[in-house]
C-alpha positions in Angstrom: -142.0 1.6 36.6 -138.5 2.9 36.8 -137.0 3.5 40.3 -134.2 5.6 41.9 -132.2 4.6 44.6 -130.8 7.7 46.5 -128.0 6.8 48.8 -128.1 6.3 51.9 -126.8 10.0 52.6 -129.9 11.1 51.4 -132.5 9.0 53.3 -130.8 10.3 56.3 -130.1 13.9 55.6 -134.0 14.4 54.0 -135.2 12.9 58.0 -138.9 13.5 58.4 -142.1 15.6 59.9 -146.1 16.8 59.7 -149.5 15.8 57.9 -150.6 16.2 54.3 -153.8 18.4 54.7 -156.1 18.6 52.0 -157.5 21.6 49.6 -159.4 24.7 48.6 -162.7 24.1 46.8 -161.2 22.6 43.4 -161.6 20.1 41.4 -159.6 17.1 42.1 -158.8 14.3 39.7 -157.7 10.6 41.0 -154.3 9.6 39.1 -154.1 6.0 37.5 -150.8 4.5 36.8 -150.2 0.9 35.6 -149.3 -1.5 38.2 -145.4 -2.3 38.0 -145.4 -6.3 37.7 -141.3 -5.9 37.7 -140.2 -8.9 39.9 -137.4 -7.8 42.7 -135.1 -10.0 44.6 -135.0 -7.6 47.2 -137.9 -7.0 49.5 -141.0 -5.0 48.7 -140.5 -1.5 49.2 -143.4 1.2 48.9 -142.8 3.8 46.6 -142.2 7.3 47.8 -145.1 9.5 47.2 -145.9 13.2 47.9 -149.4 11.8 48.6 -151.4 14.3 46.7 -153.7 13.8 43.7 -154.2 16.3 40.3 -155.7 19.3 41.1 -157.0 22.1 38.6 -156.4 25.6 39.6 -157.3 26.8 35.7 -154.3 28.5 35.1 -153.5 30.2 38.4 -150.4 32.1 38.5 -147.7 31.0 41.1 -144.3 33.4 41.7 -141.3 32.8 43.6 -139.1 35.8 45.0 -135.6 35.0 45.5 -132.3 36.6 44.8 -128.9 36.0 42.8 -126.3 34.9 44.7 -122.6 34.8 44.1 -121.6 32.1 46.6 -124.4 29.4 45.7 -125.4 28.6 41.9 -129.2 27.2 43.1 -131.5 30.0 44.3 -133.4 30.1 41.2 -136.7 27.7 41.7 -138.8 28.2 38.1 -137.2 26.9 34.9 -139.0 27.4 31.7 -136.6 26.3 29.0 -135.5 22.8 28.4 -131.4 22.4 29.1 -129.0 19.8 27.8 -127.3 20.6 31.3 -128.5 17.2 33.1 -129.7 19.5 36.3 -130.5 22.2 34.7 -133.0 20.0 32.9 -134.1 18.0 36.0 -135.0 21.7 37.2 -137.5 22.0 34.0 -138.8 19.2 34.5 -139.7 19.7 37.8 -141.4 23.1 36.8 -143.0 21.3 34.1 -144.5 18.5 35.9 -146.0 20.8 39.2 -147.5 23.0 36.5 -149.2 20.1 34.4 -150.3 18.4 38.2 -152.1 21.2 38.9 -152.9 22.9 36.0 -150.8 26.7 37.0 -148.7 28.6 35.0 -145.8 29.7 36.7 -144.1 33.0 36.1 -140.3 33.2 36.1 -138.8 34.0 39.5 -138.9 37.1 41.0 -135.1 38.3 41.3 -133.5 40.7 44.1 -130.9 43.0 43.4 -129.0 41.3 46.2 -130.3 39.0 49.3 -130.9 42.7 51.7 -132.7 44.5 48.5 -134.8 40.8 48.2 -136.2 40.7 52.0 -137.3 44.2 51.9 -139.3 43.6 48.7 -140.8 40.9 50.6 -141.5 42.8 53.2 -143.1 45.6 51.6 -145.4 42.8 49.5 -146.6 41.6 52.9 -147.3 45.0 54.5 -148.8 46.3 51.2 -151.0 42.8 51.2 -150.5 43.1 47.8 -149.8 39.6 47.2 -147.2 39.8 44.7 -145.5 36.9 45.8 -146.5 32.7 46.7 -143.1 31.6 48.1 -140.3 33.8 49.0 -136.7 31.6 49.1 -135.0 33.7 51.6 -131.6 34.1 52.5 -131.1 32.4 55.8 -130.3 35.1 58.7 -132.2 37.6 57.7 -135.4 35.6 57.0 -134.5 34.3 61.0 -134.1 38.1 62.1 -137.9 39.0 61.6 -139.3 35.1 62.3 -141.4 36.7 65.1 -143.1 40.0 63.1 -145.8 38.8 61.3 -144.4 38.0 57.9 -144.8 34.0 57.8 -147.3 31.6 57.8 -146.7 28.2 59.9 -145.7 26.1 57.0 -146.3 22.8 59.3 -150.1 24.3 59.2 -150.7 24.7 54.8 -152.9 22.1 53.3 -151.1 19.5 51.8 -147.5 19.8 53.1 -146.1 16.6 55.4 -142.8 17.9 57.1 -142.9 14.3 58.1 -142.0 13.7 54.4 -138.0 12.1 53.9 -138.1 15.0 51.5 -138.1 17.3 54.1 -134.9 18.2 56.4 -136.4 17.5 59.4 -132.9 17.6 61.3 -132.2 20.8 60.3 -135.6 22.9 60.7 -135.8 21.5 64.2 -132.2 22.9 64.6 -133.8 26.2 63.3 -137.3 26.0 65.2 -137.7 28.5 67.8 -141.1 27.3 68.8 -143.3 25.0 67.8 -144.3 27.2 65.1 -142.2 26.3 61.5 -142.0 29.6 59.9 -138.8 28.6 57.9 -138.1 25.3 56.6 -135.5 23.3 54.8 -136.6 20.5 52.1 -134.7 19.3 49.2 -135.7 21.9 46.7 -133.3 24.1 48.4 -130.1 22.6 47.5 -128.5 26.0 48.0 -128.6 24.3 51.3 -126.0 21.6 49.7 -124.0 24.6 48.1 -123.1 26.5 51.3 -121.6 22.7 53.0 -118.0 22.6 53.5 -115.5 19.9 52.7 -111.8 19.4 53.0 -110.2 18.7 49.6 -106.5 17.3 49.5 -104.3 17.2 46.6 -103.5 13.5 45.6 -100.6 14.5 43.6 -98.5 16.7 47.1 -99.8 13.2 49.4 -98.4 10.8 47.1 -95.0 12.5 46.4 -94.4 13.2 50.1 -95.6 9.5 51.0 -98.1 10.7 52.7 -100.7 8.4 54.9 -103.8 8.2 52.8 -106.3 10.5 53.8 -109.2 7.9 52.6 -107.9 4.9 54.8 -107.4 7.8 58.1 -111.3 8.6 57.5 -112.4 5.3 57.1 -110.4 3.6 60.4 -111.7 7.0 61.9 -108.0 8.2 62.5 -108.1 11.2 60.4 -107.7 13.1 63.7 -106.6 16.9 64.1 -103.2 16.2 65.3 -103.0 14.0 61.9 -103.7 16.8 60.1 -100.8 18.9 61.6 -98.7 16.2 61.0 -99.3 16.1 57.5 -99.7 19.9 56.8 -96.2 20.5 58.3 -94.7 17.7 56.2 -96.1 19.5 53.0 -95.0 23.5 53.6 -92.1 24.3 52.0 -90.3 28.2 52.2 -89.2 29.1 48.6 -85.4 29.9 50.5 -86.5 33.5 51.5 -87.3 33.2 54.9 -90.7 35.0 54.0 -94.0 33.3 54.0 -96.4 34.6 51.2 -97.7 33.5 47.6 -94.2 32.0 46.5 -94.8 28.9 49.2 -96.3 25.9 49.7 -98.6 25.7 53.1 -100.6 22.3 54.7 -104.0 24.4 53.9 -105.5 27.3 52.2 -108.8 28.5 53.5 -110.6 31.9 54.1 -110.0 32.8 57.2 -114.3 33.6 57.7 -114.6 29.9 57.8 -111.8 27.8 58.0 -111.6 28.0 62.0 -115.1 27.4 62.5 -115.0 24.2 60.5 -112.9 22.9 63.3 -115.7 23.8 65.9 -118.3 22.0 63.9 -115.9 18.8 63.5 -115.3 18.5 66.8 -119.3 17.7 67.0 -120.0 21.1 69.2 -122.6 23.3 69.0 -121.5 27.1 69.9 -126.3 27.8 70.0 -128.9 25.7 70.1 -132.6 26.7 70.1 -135.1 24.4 72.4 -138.3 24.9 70.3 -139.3 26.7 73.4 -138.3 30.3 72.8 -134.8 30.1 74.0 -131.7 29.8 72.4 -129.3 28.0 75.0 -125.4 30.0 74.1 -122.7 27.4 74.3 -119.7 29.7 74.0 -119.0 29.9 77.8 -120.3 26.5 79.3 -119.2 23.9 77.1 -115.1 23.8 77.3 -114.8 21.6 74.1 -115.0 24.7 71.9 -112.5 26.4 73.7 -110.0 22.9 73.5 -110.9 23.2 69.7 -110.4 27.0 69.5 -107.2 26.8 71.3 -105.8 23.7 69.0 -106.5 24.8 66.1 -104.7 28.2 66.8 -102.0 26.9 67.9 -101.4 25.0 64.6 -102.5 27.2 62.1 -100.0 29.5 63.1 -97.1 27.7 62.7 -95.3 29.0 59.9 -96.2 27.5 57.0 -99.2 26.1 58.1 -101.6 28.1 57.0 -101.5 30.9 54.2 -102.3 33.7 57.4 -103.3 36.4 54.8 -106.1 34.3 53.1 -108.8 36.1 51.5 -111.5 36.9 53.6 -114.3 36.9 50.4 -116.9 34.1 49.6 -114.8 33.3 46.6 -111.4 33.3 48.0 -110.7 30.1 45.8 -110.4 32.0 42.7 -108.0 34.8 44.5 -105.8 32.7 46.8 -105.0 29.7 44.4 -102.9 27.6 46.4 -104.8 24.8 45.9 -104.8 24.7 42.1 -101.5 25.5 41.5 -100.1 22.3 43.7 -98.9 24.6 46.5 -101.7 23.6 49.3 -102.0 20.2 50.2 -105.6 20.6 51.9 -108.1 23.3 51.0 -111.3 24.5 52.7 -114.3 24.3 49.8 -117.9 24.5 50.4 -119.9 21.9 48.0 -120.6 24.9 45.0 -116.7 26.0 45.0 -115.4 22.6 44.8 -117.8 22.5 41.3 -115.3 25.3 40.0 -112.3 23.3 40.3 -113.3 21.1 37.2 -110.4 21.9 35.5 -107.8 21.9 37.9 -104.9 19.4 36.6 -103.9 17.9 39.4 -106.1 15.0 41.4 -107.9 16.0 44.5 -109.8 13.7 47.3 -112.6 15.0 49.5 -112.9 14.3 52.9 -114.3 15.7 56.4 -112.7 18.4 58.5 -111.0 15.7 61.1 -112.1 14.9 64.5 -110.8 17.2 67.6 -109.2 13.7 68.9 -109.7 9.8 68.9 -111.8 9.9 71.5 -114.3 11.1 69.0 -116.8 8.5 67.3 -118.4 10.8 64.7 -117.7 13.4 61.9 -118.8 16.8 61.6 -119.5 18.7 59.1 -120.4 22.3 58.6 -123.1 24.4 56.8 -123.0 28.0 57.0 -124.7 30.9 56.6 -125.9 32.2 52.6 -129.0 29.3 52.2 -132.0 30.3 50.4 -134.6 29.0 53.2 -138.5 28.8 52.0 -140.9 30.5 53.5 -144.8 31.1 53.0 -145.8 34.6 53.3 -148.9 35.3 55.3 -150.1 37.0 52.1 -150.1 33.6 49.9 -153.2 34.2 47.4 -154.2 30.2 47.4 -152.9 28.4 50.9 -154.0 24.9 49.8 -152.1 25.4 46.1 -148.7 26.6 47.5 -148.9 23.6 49.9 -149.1 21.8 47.4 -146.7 23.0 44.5 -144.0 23.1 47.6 -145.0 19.5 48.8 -144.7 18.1 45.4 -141.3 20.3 44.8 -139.5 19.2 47.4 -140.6 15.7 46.5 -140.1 15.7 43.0 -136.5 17.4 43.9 -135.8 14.6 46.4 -136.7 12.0 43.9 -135.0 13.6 40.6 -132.9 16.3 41.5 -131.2 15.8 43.6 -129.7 13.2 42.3 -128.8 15.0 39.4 -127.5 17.4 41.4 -124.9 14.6 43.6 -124.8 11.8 41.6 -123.8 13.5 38.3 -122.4 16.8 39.4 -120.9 16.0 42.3 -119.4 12.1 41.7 -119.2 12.3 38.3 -118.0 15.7 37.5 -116.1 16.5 40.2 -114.5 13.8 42.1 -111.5 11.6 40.6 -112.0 8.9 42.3 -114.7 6.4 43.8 -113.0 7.2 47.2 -114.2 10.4 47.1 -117.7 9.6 46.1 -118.1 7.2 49.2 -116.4 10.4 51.4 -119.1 12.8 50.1 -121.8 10.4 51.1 -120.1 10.7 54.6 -119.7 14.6 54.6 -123.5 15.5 53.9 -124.3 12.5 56.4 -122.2 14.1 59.1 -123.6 17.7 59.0 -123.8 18.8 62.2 -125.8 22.1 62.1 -125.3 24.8 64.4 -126.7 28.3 64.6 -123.8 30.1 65.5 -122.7 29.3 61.7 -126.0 30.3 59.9 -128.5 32.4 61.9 -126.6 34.1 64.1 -123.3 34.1 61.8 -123.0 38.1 62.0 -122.4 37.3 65.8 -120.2 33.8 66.6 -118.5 32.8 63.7 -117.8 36.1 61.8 -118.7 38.3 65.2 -116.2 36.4 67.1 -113.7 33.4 65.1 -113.4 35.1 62.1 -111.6 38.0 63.6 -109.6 36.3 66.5 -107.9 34.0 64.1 -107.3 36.9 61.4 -105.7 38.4 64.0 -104.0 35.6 65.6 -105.8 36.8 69.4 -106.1 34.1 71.6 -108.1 36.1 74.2 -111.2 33.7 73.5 -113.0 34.0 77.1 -112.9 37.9 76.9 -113.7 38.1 73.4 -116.5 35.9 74.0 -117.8 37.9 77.2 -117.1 41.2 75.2 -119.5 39.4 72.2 -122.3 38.4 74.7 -124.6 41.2 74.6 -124.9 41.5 70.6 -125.4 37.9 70.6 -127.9 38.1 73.4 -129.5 41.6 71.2 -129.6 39.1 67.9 -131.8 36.9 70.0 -134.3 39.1 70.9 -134.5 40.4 68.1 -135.2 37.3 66.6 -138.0 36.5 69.2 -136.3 34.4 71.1 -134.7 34.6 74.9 -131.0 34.2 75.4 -129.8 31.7 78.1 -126.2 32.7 78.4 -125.7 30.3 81.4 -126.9 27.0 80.4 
């Protein structure tokens, strides 16, 4: 029987929760394998199973509604056609084996116009009860924004689906759970998850010629520290003689300003929100000083001249617009996981590493996701409950088990990092992601309401800002069914 070993990244990020349920009144059909007699030096392990036998739902139709997206390549679920792409295939494969398990015939995915067009189809499905739809694969916020009206079912409560799975993300759907209820839920068939994750690239070439420390060794004696990163950024700008700081220079990092600050935040292992699973959403912003000492720090260095390019593209795809980075006149970029794939054919050797700890004083990294993920959802309309339990059980463990590492060993390690440096550093980013709602959910209101603009703008009014921001933030949590706790 051949086995796959997933790192050690994976078994950590894919944690665990709930109970495989059983089925609708189908036939079911016990599945006989040959026992594996391979003799292992190390000890026995038991294979990882989604638990469920064959079932036949003669042909049953099953549709996912998602949309395109322009900042993450994975939203669509269903692929029909065989690919010499190695995930692209892995995807088929997928599709191929759900269908053949339980005898459906999937149709091809269900496209929006655009993420806003996609969650009001889905909303009209569900209110027409027409039942147009098994699965929707939301974007993140705005499935969150309307959690409480009706639209979901409780995914921890389908038939056949085991949150408690490794193939789940338990870590972040807690993170995300406003009650006990999981309306929204993260497994490992949503590697748009994996596309929105940030990293910090450096350019090998600018750290070698300026005799630079070594990013890898700072990281891995956990010394790759904020005020090492100034250090290093300032010894890398160089003025082309002008006097005037634009596109003819060389700055210590390149990043959109929608992001790049709030990277800092999440490395410095704070939380701006945090949701209690009890209806409240506990707001950070004014009771915990750290993200102010961050805030404050990171300011302070970024606008140094030279530092940072301070007119940096405020679109998802400012890579392809501000090209610093490529062109050998950055020597650290901000990248999330899908825009790092585009920079396959840059000449020049890059490294990946975390965003560096506030100070030394700091054990752990951190490691931001933010908002754009496609999360899965169940509508309350789903023709067959105990069949979409099942195709999304046996998704998300078929993804963890084949996918996935398609999708990180091979695209990812092989394709995209230089070095075998890098692939142990990317094991440590998507180990260290430190999720926080302020970044995804509530995005329109803390880190583009509120971090986005003040470091645009180089303000450093953060406490009246923040105060000023309160009342939308404490608005976006009612709305979303929750009760704000601005004090705690």
């Amino acid at each position: 029987m051949k086995k796959r070993i997933l790192s050690a990244l994976l078994a950590s990020l894919m944690l665990v929760p709930a109970l495989a349920a059983c089925s609708e009144d189908v036939q079911q059909t016990s599945d006989t394998t040959a026992a594996d007699t391979t003799v292992e030096t190390d000890p026995p392990e038991t294979e990882l199973s989604d638990d469920l036998e064959k079932m036949d739902y003669k042909g049953q139709s099953f549709t996912f509604l998602s949309s395109d997206v322009a900042t993450a390549q994975h939203a669509v679920t269903v692929y029909l056609e065989e690919s010499a792409d190695v995930l692209n295939n892995a995807f088929y494969l997928r599709t191929q084996a759900v269908a053949e398990k339980y005898n459906i015939r999937f149709t091809d995915d269900v496209l929006g116009s655009s993420s806003a067009k996609t969650m009001e189809m889905f909303q009209q499905s569900v209110s027409a009860g027409d039942k147009a739809y098994d699965v929707g694969m939301l974007h993140d916020r705005r499935a969150f924004a309307v959690v409480s009206e009706g639209y979901f079912m409780d995914i921890a409560k389908l038939p056949n689906v085991n949150l408690k799975k490794p193939y789940w993300n338990q870590s972040v759907n807690e993170a995300i759970r406003m009650t006990d209820e999981t309306y929204l839920a993260y497994g490992s068939m949503v590697l748009s998850l994996y596309d929105m994750t940030h990293v910090l690239l450096f350019n090998k070439n600018m750290q070698e010629n300026l005799k630079l420390d070594d990013p890898y060794k700072l990281v891995q004696d956990g010394a790759w520290t904020l005020d090492k990163m100034k250090e290093m950024g300032l010894a890398a700008r160089l003025d082309n003689g002008d006097g005037v700081w634009d596109k003819a220079d060389t700055y210590g990092i390149v990043g959109g300003y929608n992001a790049v600050m709030y990277n800092f935040l999440t490395a410095a292992l704070t939380r701006t929100m945090e949701a209690d699973g009890q209806g409240n959403v506990r707001v950070h912003l004014l009771t915990n000083p750290r993200i102010e000492e961050a805030f404050t720090k990171v300011m302070d260095i970024f606008w140094d001249p030279g530092f940072w390019y301070t007119k940096s593209n405020n679109s998802n795809d400012y890579y392809t617009k501000d090209t610093f980075f490529q062109t050998n006149q950055s020597l650290f970029a901000d990248h999330t996981f899908f825009s790092m794939i585009q920079l396959r054919d840059m000449e020049a050797d890059f490294g990946a590493i975390p965003f560096p700890k506030l100070d030394a004083s700091q054990e752990e990294y951190g490691t931001m996701v933010e908002a754009g993920a496609r999360v899965l959802t169940v509508p309350v309309t789903t023709r067959t409950p105990a069949l979409t339990g099942a195709v999304i059980e046996t998704m998300n463990f078929l993804s963890y088990r084949d996918v996935i590492p398609a999708y990180y060993e091979v695209v990812l390690k092989q394709k995209v990092s230089r070095d075998s440096e890098s692939a142990q550093m990317l094991d440590l980013i998507l180990n260290s992601i430190h999720y926080d709602l302020g970044a995804t959910m509530f995005n329109d209101q803390v880190k583009d309401g509120i971090f986005r603009n003040l470091i645009r703008d180089n303000k450093r009014e953060y406490v009246s800002t923040v105060t000023a921001q309160l009342p939308k933030i404490e608005s976006a949590i009612v709305n979303a069914g929750g009760k704000a706790m601005l004090t705690e």
